[in-house]
N, CA, C and O atoms as a DFTB+ gen file, in Angstrom:
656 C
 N C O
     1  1      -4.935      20.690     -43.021
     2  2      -4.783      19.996     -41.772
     3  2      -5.380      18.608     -41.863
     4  3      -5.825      18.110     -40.829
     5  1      -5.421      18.082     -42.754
     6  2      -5.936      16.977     -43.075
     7  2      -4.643      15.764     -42.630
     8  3      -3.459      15.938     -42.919
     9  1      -5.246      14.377     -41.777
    10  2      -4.581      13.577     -41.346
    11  2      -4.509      13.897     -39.657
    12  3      -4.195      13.085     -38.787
    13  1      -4.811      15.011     -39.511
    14  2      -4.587      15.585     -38.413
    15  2      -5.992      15.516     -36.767
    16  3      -6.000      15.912     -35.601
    17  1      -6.714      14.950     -37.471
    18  2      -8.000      14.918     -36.912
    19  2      -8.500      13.298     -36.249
    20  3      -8.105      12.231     -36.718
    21  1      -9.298      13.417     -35.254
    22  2      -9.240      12.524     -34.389
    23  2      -9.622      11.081     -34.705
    24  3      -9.635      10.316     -33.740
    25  1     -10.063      10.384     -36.398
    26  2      -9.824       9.526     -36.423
    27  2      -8.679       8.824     -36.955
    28  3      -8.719       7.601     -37.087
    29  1      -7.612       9.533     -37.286
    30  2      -6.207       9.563     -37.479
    31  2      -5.582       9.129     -36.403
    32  3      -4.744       8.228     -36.431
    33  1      -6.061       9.931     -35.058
    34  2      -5.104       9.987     -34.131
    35  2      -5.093       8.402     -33.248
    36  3      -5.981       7.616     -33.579
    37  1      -4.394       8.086     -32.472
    38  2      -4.507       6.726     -31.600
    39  2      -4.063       7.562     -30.182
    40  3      -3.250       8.479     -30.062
    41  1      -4.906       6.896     -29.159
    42  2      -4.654       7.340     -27.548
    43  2      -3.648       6.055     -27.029
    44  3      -4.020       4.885     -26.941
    45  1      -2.393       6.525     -26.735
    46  2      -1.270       5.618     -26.482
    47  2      -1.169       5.744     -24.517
    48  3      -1.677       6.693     -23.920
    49  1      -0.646       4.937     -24.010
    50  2       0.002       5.417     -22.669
    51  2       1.307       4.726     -22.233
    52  3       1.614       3.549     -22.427
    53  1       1.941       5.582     -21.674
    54  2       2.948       5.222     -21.444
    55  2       4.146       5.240     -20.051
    56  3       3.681       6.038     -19.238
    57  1       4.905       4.909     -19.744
    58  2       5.035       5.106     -17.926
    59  2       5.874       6.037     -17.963
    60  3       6.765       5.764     -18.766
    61  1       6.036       7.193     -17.379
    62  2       6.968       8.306     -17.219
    63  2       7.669       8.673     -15.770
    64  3       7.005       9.581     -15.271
    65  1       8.329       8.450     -15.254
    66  2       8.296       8.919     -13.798
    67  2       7.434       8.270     -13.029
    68  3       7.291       8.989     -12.040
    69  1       6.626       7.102     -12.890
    70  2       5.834       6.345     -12.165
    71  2       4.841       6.961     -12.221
    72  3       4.196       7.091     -11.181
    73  1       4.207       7.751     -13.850
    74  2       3.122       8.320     -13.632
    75  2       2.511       7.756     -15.295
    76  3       3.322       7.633     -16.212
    77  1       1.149       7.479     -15.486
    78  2       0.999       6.627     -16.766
    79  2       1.123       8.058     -17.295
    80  3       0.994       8.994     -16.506
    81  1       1.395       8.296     -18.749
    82  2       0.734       9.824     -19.098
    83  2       0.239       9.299     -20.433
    84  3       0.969       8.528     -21.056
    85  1      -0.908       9.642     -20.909
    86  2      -1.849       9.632     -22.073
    87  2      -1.516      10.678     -22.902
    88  3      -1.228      11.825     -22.560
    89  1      -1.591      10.064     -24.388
    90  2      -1.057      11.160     -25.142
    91  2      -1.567      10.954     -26.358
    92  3      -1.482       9.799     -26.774
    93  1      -2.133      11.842     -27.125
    94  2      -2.931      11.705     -28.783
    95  2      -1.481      11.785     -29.471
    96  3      -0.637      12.653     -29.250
    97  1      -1.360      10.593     -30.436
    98  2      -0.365      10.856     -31.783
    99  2      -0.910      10.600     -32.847
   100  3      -1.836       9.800     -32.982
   101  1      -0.335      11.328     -33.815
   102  2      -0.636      11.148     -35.580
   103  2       0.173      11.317     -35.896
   104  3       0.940      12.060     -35.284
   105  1       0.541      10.656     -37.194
   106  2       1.465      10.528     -38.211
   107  2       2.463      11.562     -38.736
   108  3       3.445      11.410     -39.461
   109  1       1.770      13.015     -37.985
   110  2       2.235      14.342     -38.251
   111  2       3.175      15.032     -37.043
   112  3       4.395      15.202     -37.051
   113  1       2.030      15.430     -35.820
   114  2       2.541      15.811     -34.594
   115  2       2.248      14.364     -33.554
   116  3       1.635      13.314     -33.745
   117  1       2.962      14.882     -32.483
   118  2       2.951      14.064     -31.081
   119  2       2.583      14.835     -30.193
   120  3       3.229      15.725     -30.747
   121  1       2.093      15.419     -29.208
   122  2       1.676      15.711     -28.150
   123  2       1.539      14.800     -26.762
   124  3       0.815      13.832     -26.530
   125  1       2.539      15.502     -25.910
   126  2       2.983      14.515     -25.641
   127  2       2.703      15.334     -24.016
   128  3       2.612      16.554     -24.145
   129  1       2.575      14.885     -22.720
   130  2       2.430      15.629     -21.222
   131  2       3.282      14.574     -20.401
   132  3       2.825      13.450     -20.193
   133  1       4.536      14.961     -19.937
   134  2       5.509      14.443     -19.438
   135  2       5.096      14.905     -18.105
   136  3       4.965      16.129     -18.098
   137  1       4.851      14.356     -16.989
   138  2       4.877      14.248     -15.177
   139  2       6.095      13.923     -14.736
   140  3       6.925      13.153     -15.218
   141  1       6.131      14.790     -13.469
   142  2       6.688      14.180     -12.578
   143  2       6.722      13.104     -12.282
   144  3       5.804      12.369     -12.644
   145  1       7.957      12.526     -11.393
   146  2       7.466      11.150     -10.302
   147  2       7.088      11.768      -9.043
   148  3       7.781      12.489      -8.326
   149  1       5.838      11.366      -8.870
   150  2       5.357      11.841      -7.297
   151  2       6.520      11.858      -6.144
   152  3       7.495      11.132      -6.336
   153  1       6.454      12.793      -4.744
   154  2       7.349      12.631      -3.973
   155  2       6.937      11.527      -2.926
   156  3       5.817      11.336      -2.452
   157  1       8.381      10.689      -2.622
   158  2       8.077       9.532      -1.501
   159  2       8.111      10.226      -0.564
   160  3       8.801      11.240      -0.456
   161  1       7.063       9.587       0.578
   162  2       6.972      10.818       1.680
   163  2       8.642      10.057       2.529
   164  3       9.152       8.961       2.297
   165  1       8.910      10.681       3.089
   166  2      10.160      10.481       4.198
   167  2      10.240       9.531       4.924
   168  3      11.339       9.038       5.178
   169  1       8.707       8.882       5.603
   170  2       8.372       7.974       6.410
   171  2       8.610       6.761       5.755
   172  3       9.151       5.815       6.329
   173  1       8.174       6.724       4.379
   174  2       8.219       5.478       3.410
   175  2       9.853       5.334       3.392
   176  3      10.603       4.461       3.829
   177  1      10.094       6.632       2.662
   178  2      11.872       6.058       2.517
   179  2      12.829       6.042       3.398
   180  3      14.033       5.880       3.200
   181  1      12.176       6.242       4.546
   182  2      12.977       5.309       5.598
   183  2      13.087       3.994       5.710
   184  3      14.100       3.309       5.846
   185  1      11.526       3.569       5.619
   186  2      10.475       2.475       6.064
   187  2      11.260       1.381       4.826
   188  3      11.438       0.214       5.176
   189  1      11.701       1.802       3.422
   190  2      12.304       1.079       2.592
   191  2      13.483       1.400       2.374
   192  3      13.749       1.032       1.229
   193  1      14.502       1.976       2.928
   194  2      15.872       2.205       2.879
   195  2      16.536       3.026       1.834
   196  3      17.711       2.935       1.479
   197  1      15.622       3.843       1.387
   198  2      15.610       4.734       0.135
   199  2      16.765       5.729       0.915
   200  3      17.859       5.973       0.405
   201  1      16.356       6.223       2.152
   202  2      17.226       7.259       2.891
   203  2      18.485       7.244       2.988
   204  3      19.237       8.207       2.834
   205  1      18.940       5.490       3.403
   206  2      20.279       5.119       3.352
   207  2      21.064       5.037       1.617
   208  3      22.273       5.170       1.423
   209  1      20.213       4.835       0.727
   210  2      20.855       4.301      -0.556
   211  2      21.008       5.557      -1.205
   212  3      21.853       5.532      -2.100
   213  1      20.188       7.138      -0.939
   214  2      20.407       7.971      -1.317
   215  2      20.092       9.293      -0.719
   216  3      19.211      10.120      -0.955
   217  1      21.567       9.218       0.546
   218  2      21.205      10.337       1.511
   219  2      21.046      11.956       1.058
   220  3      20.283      12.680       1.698
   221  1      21.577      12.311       0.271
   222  2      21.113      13.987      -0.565
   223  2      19.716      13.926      -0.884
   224  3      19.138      14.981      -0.623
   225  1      19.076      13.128      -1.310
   226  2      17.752      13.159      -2.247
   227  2      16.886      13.728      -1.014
   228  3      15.854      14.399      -1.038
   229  1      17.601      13.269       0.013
   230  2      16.494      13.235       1.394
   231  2      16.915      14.555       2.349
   232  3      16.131      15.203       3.042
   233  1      18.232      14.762       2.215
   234  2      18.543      15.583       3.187
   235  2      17.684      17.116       3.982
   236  3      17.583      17.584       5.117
   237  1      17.212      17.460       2.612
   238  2      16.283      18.761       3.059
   239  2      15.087      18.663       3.480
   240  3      14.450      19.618       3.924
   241  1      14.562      17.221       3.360
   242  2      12.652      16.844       3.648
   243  2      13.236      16.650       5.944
   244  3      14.223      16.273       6.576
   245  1      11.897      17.179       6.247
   246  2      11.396      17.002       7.143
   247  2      10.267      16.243       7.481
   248  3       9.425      16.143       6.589
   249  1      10.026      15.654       8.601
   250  2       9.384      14.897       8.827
   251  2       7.939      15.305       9.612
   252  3       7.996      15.869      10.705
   253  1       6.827      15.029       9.069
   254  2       5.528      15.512       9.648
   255  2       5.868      14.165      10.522
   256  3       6.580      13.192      10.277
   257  1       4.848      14.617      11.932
   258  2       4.193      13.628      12.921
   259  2       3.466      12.934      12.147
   260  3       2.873      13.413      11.181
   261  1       3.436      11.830      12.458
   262  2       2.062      10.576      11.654
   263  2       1.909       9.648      13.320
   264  3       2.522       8.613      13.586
   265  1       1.264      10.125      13.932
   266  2       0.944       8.683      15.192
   267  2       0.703       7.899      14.683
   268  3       0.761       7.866      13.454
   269  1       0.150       6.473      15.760
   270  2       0.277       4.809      15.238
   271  2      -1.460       5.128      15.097
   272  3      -2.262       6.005      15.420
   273  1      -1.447       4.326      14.673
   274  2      -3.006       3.798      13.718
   275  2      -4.055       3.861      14.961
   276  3      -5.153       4.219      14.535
   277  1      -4.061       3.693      15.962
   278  2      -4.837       3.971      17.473
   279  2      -6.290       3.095      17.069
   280  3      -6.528       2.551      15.990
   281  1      -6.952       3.131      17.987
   282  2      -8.147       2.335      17.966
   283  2      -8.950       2.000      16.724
   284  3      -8.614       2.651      15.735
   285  1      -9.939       1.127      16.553
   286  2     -10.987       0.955      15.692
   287  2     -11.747       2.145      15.637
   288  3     -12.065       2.807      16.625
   289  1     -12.124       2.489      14.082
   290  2     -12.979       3.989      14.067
   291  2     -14.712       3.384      14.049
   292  3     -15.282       2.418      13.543
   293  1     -15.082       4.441      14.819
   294  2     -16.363       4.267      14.963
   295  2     -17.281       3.859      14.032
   296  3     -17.151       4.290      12.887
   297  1     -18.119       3.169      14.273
   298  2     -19.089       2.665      13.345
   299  2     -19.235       0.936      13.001
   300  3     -20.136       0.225      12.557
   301  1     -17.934       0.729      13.433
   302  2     -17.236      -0.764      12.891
   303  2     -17.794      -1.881      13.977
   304  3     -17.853      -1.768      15.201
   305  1     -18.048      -2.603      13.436
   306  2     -18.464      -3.857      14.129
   307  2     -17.879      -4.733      14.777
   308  3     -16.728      -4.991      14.425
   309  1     -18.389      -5.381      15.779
   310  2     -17.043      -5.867      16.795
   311  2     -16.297      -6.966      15.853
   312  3     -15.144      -7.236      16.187
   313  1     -16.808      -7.604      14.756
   314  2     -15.852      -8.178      14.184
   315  2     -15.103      -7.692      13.491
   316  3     -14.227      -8.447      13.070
   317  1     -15.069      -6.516      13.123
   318  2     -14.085      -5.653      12.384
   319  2     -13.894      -5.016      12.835
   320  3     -13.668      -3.969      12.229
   321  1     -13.798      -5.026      14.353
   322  2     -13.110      -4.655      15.231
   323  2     -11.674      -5.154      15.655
   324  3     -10.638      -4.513      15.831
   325  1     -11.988      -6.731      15.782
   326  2     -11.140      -7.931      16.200
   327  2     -10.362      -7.971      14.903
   328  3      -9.171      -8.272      14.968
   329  1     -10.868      -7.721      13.822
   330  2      -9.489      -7.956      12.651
   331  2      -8.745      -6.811      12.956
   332  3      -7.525      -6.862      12.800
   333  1      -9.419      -5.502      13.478
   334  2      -8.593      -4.258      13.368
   335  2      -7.355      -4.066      13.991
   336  3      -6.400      -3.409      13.576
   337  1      -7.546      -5.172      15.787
   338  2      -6.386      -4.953      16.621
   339  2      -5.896      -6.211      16.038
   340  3      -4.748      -5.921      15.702
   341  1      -6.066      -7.226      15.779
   342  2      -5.135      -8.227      14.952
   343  2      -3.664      -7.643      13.839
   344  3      -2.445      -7.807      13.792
   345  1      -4.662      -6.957      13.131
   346  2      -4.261      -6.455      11.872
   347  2      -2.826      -5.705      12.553
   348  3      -1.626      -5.932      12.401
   349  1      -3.686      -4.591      13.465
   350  2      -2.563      -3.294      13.434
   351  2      -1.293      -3.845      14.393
   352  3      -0.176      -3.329      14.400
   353  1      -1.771      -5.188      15.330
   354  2      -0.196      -6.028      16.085
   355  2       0.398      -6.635      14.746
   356  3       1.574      -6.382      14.484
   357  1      -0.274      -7.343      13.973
   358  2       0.671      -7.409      12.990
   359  2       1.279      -6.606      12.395
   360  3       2.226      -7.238      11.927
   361  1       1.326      -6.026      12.223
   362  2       1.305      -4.651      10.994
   363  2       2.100      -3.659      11.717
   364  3       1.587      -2.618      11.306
   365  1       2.996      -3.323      12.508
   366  2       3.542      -2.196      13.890
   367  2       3.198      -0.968      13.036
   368  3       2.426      -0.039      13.272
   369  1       3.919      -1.201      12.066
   370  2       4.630       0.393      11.118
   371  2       3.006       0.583      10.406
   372  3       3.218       0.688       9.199
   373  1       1.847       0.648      10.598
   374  2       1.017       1.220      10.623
   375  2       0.508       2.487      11.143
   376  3       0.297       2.704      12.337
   377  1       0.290       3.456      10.020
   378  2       0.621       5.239      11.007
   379  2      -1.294       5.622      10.836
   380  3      -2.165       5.025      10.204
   381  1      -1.343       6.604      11.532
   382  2      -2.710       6.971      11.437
   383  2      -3.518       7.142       9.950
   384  3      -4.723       7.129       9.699
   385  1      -2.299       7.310       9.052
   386  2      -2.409       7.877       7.837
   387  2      -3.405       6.737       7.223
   388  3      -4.264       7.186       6.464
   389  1      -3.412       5.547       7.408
   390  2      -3.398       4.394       7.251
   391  2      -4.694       3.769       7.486
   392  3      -5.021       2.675       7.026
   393  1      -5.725       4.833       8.540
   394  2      -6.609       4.136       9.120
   395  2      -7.927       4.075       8.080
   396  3      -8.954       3.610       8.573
   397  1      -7.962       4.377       7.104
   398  2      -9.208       4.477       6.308
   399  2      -8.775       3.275       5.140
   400  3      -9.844       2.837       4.714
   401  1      -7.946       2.767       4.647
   402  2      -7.038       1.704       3.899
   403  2      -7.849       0.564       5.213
   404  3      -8.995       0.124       5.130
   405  1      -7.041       0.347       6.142
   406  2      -7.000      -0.693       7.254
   407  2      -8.883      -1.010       7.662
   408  3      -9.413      -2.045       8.065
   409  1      -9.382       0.098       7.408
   410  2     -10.555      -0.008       7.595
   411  2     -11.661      -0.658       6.307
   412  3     -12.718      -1.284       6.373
   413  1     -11.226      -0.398       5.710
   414  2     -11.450      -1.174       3.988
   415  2     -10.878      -2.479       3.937
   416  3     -11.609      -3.257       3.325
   417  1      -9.939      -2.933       4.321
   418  2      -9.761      -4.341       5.027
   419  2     -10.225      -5.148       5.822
   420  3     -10.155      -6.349       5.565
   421  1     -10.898      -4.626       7.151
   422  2     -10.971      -5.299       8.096
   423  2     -12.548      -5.330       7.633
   424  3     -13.114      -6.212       8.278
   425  1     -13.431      -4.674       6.748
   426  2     -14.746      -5.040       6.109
   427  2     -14.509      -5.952       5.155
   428  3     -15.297      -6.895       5.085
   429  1     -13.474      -5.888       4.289
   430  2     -13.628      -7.235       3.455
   431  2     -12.610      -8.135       4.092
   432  3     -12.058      -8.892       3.293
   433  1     -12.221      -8.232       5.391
   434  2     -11.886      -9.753       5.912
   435  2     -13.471      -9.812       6.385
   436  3     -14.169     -10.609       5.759
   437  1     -13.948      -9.227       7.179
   438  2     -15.086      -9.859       7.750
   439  2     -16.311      -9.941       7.061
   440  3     -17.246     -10.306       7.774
   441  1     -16.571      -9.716       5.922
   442  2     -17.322     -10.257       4.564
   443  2     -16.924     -11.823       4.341
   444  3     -17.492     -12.906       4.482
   445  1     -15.797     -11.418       3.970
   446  2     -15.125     -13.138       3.590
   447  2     -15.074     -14.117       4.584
   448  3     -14.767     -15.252       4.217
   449  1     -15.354     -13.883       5.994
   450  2     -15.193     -14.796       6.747
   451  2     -17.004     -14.951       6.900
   452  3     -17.564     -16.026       7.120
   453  1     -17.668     -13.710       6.738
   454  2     -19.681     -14.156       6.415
   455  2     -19.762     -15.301       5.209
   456  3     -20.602     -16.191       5.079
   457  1     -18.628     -14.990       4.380
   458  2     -19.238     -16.384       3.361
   459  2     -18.725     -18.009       3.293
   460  3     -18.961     -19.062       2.700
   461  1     -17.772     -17.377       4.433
   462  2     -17.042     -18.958       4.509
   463  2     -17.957     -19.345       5.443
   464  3     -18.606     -20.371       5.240
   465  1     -18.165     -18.515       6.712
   466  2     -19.452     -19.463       7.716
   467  2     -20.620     -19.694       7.135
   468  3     -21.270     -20.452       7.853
   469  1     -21.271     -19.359       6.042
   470  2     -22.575     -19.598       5.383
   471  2     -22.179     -21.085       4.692
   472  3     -22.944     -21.998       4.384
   473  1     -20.375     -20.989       4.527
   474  2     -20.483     -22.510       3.298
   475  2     -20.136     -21.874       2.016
   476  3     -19.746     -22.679       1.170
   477  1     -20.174     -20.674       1.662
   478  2     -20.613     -20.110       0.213
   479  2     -19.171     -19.865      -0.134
   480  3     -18.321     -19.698       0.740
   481  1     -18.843     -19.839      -1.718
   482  2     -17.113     -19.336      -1.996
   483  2     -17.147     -18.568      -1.630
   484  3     -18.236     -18.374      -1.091
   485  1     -16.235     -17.505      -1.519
   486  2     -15.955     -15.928      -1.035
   487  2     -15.572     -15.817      -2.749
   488  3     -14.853     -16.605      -3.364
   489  1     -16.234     -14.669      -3.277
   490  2     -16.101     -13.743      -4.785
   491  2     -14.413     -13.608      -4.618
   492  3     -13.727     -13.447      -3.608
   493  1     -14.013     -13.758      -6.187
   494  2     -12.622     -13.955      -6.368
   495  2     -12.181     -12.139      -6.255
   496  3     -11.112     -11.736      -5.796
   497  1     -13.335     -11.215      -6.814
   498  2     -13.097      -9.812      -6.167
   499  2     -12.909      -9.557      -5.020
   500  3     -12.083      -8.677      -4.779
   501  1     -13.603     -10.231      -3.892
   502  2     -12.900     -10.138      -2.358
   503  2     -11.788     -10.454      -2.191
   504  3     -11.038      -9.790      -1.475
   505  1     -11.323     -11.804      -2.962
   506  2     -10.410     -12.168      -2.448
   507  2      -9.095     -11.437      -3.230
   508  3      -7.934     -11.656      -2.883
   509  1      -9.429     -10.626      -4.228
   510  2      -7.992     -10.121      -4.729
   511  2      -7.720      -8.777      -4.133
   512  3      -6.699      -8.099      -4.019
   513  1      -9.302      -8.573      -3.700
   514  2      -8.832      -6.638      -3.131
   515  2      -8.046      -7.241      -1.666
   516  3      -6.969      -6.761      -1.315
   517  1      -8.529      -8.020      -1.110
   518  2      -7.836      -8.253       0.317
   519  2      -6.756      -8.514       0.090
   520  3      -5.961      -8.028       0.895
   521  1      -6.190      -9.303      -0.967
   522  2      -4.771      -9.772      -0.668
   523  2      -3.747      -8.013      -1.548
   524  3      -2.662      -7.647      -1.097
   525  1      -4.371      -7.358      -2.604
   526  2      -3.988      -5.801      -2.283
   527  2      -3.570      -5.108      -1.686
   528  3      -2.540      -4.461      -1.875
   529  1      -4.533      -5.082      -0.523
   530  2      -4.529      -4.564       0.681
   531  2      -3.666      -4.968       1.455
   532  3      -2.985      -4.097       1.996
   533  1      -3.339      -6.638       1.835
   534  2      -2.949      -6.666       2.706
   535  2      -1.017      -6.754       2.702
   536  3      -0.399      -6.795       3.766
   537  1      -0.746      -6.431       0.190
   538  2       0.767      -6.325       0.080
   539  2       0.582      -4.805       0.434
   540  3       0.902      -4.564       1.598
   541  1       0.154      -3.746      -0.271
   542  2      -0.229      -2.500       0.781
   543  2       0.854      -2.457       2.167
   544  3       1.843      -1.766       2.412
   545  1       0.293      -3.319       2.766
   546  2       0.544      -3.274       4.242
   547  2       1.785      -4.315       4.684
   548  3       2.123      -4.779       5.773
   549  1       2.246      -4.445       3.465
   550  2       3.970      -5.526       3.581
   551  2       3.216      -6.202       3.818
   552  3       3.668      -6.402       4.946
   553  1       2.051      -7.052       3.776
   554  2       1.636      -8.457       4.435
   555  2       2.458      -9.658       3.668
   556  3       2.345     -10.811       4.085
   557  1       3.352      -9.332       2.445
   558  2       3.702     -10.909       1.861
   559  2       4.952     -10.859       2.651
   560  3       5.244     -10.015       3.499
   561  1       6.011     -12.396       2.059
   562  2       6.867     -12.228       2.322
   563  2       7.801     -11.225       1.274
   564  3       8.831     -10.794       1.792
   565  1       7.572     -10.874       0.051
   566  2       7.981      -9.968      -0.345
   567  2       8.141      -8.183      -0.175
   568  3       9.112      -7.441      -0.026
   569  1       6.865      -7.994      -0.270
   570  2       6.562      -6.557       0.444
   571  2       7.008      -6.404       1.668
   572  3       7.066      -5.256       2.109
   573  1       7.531      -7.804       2.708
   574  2       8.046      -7.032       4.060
   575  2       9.308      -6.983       3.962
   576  3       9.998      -6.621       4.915
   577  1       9.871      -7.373       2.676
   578  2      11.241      -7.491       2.582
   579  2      11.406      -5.869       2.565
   580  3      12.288      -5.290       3.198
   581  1      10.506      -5.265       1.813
   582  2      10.722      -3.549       1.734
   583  2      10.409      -2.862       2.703
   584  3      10.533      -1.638       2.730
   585  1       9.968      -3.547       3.612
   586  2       9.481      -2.534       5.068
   587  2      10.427      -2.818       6.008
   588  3      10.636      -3.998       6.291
   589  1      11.083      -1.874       6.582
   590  2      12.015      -1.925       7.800
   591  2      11.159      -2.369       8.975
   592  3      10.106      -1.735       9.055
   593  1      11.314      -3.148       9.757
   594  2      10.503      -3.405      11.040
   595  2      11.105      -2.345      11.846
   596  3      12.254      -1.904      11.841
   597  1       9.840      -1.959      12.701
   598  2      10.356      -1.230      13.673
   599  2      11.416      -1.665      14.719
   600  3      11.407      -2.880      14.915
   601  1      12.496      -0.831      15.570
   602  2      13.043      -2.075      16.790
   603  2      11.718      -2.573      17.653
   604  3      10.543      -2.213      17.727
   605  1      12.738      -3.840      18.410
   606  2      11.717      -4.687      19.155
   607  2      12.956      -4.833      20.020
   608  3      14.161      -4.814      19.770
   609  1      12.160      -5.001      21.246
   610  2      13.242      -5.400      22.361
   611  2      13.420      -7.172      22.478
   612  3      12.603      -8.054      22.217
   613  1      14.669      -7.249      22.921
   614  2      14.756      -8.233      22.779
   615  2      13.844      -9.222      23.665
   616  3      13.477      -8.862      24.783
   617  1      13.497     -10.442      23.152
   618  2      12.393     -10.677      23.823
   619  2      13.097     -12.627      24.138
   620  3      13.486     -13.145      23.091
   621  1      13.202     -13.378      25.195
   622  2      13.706     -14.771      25.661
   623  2      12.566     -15.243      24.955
   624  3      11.382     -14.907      24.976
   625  1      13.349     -16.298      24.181
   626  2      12.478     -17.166      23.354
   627  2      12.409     -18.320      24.785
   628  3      13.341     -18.741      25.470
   629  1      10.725     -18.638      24.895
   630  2      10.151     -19.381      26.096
   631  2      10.860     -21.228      26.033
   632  3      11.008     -22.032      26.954
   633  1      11.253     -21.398      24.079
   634  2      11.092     -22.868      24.051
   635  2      13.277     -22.810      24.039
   636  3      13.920     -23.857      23.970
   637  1      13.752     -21.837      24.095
   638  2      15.248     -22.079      23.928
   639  2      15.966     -22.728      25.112
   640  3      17.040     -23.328      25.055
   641  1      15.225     -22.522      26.171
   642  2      15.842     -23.374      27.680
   643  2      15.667     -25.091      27.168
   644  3      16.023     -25.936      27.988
   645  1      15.304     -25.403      26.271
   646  2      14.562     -26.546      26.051
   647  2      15.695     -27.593      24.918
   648  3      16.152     -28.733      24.996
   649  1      15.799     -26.372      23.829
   650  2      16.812     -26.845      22.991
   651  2      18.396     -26.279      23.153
   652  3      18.739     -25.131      23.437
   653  1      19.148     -27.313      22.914
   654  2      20.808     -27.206      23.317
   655  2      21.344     -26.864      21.993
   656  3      22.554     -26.692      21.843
């Protein structure tokens, strides 16, 4: 069994189904652990049009309740409070599921806004988990390209009496 032993071997990874899988090879055998692709929950592939582009895949899933994201959770400070209802009017398609993510945000917006009022840079680690977070949450213009907005009623634009 010689060749076969672990300084022979190399730890490779590789993407399978949207899952990395790690695998020892040598020159001899491969061993290899093939995954699944995780399931999109229903809400998402609505939310990105997965439902419409491939109605069988979906047909048999049911839909759990998820309510809207509801108040600031206790403990939070009134300034991460004020990002929280900011956040979640921006944000509609925010479900309860959501509220411990949203809450990890609205502490590192209001970190980053303690170091901008001190004068001080804000750490380039704040600033990359927030902007994470906030494609997470469709905040670019890309990521909202994948999020269906919820309907909205139609609403009289105040400045259109104005322009002809």
């Amino acid at each position: 069994m010689k060749g076969r032993g672990l300084p022979h071997s190399k730890k490779q990874e590789t993407k399978t189904g949207g899952r990395t899988v790690s695998f020892a090879s040598t020159d001899q055998n491969r061993e290899e652990l093939i995954l699944p692709a995780p399931r999109k929950p229903i809400a998402v592939a609505r939310l990105t049009g997965a439902t419409e582009r491939n109605p069988q895949r979906y047909a048999a899933r049911t839909e759990q309740y998820i309510g809207p994201v509801g108040e600031p959770t206790e403990g939070m400070t009134s300034d991460e409070s004020l990002w929280w209802h900011e956040l979640a009017s921006e944000f509609p398609w925010l479900a309860i599921s959501d509220r411990q993510a949203l809450r990890e945000l609205c502490e590192m917006l209001t970190e980053r806004d303690g170091y901008r009022g001190r004068g001080e840079p804000v750490p380039i680690g704040i600033r990359r988990e927030i902007r994470l977070h906030l494609n997470a949450f469709g905040g670019s213009p890309s990521d909202r390209s994948r999020v269906k907005q919820p309907e909205t009623e139609d609403i009289e634009d105040p400045a259109a009496k104005y322009i002809t």
